[in-house]
C-alpha atoms as an extended CHARMM CRD file, in Angstrom:
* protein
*
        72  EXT
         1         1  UNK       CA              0.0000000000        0.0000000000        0.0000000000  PROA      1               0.0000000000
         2         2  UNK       CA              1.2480000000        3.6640000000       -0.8970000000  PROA      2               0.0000000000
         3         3  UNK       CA              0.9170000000        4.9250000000        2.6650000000  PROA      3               0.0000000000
         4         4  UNK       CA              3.4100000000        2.5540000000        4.5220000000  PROA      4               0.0000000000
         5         5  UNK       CA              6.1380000000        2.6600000000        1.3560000000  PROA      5               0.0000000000
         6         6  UNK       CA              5.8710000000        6.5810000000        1.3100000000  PROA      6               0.0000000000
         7         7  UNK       CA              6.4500000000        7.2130000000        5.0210000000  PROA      7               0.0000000000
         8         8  UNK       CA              9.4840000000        4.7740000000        4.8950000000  PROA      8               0.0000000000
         9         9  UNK       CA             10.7780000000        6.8390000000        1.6820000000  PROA      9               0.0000000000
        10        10  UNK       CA             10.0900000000       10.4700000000        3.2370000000  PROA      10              0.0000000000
        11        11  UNK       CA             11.6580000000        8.6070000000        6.5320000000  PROA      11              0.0000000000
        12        12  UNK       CA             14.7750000000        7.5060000000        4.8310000000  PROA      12              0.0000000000
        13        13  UNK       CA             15.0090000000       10.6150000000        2.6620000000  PROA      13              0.0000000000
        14        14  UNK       CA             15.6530000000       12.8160000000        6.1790000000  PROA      14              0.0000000000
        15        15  UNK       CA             18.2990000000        9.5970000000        7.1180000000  PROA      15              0.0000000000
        16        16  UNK       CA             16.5590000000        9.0730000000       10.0450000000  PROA      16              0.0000000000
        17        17  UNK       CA             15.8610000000        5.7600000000       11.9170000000  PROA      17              0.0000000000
        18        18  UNK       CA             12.6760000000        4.4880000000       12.9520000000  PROA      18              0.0000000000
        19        19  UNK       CA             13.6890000000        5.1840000000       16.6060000000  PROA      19              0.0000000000
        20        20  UNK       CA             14.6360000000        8.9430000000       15.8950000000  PROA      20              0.0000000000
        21        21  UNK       CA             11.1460000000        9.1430000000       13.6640000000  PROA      21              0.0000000000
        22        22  UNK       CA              9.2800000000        7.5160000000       16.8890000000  PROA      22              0.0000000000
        23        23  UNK       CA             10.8650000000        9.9650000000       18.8350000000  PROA      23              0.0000000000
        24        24  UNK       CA             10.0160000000       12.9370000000       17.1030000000  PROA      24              0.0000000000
        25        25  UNK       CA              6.1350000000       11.7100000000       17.0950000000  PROA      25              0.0000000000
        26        26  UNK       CA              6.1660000000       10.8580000000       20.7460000000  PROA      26              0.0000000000
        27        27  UNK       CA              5.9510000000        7.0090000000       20.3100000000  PROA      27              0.0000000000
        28        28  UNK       CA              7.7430000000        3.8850000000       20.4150000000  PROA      28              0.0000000000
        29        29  UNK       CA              9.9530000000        2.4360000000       18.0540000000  PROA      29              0.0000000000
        30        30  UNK       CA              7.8910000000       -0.7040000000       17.7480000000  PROA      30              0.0000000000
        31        31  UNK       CA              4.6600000000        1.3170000000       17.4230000000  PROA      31              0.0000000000
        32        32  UNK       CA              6.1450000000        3.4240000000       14.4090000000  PROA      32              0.0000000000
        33        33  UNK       CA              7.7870000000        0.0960000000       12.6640000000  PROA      33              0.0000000000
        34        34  UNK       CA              4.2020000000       -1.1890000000       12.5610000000  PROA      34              0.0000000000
        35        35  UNK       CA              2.9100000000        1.8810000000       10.9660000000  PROA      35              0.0000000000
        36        36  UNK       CA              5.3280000000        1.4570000000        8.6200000000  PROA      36              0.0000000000
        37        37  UNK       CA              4.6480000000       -2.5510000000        7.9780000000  PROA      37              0.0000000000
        38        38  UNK       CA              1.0470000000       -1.6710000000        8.0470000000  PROA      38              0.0000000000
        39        39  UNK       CA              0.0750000000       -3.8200000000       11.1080000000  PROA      39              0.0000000000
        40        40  UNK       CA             -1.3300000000       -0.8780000000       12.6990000000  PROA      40              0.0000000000
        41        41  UNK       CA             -3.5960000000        1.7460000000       11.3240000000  PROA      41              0.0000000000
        42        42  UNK       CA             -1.8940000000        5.5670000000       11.3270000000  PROA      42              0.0000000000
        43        43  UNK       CA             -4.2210000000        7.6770000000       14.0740000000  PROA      43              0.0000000000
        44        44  UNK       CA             -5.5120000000       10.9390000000       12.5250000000  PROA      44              0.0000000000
        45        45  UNK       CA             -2.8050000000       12.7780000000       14.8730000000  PROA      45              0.0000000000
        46        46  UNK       CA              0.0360000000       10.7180000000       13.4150000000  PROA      46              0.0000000000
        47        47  UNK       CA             -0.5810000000       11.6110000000       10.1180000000  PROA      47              0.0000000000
        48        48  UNK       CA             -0.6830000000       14.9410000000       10.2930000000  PROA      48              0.0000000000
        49        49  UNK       CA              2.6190000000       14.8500000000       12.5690000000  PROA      49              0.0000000000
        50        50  UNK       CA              4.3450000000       13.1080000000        9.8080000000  PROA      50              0.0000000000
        51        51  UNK       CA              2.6990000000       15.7840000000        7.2500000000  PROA      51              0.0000000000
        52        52  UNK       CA              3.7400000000       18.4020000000        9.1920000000  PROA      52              0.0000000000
        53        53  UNK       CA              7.4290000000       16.7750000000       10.2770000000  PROA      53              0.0000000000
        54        54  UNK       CA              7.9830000000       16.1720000000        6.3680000000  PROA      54              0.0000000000
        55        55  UNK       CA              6.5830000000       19.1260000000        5.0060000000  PROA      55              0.0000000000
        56        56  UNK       CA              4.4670000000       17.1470000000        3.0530000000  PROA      56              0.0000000000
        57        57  UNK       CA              0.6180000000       16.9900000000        2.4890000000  PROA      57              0.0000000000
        58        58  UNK       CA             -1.4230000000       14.3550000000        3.7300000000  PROA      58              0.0000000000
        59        59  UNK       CA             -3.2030000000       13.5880000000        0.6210000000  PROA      59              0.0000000000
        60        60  UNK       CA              0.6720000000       12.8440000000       -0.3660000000  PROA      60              0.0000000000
        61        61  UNK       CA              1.2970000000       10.1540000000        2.4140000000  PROA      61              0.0000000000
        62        62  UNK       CA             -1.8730000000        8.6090000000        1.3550000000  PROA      62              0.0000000000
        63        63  UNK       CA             -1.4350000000        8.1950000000       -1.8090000000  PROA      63              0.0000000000
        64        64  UNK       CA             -4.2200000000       10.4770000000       -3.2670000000  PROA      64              0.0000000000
        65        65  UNK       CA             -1.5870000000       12.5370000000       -4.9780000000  PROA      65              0.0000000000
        66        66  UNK       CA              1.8260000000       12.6980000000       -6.2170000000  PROA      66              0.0000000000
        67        67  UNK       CA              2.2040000000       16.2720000000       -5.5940000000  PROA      67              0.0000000000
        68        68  UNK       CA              4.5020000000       16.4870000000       -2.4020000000  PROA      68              0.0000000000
        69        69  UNK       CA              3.7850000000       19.7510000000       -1.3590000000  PROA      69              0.0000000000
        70        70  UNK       CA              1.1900000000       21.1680000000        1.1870000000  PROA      70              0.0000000000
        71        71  UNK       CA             -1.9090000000       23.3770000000        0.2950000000  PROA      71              0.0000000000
        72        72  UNK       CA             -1.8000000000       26.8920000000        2.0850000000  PROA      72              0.0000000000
């Protein structure tokens, strides 16, 4: 599914590990590696912590666009 393979890229484009990425959202390691397996479904508050940490739209990291950028 887009979602999980585009917050590993954006992830991976900053160089950052899924510990430093958990860190920066406030959650563990585990709980992030399992957003990005998709065993867990991304809460709402997630998402738009990863938008905003990435400076990329949601609509991006789900995979309703290809355009990167945020609206606004």
């Amino acid at each position: 599914m887009a979602v999980y393979r585009r917050i590993r890229e954006l992830r991976e484009d900053r160089d950052l590990t899924q510990a430093q990425m958990a860190e920066i959202l406030h959650c563990s390691q585990q709980a992030y590696s399992n957003y990005e397996l998709g065993q867990r479904d991304i809460p709402t508050a997630i998402l738009i912590d990863l938008s905003r940490c990435h400076g990329v739209s949601v609509d991006y990291i789900l995979g309703l666009t290809d355009n990167k950028k945020t609206s606004g």
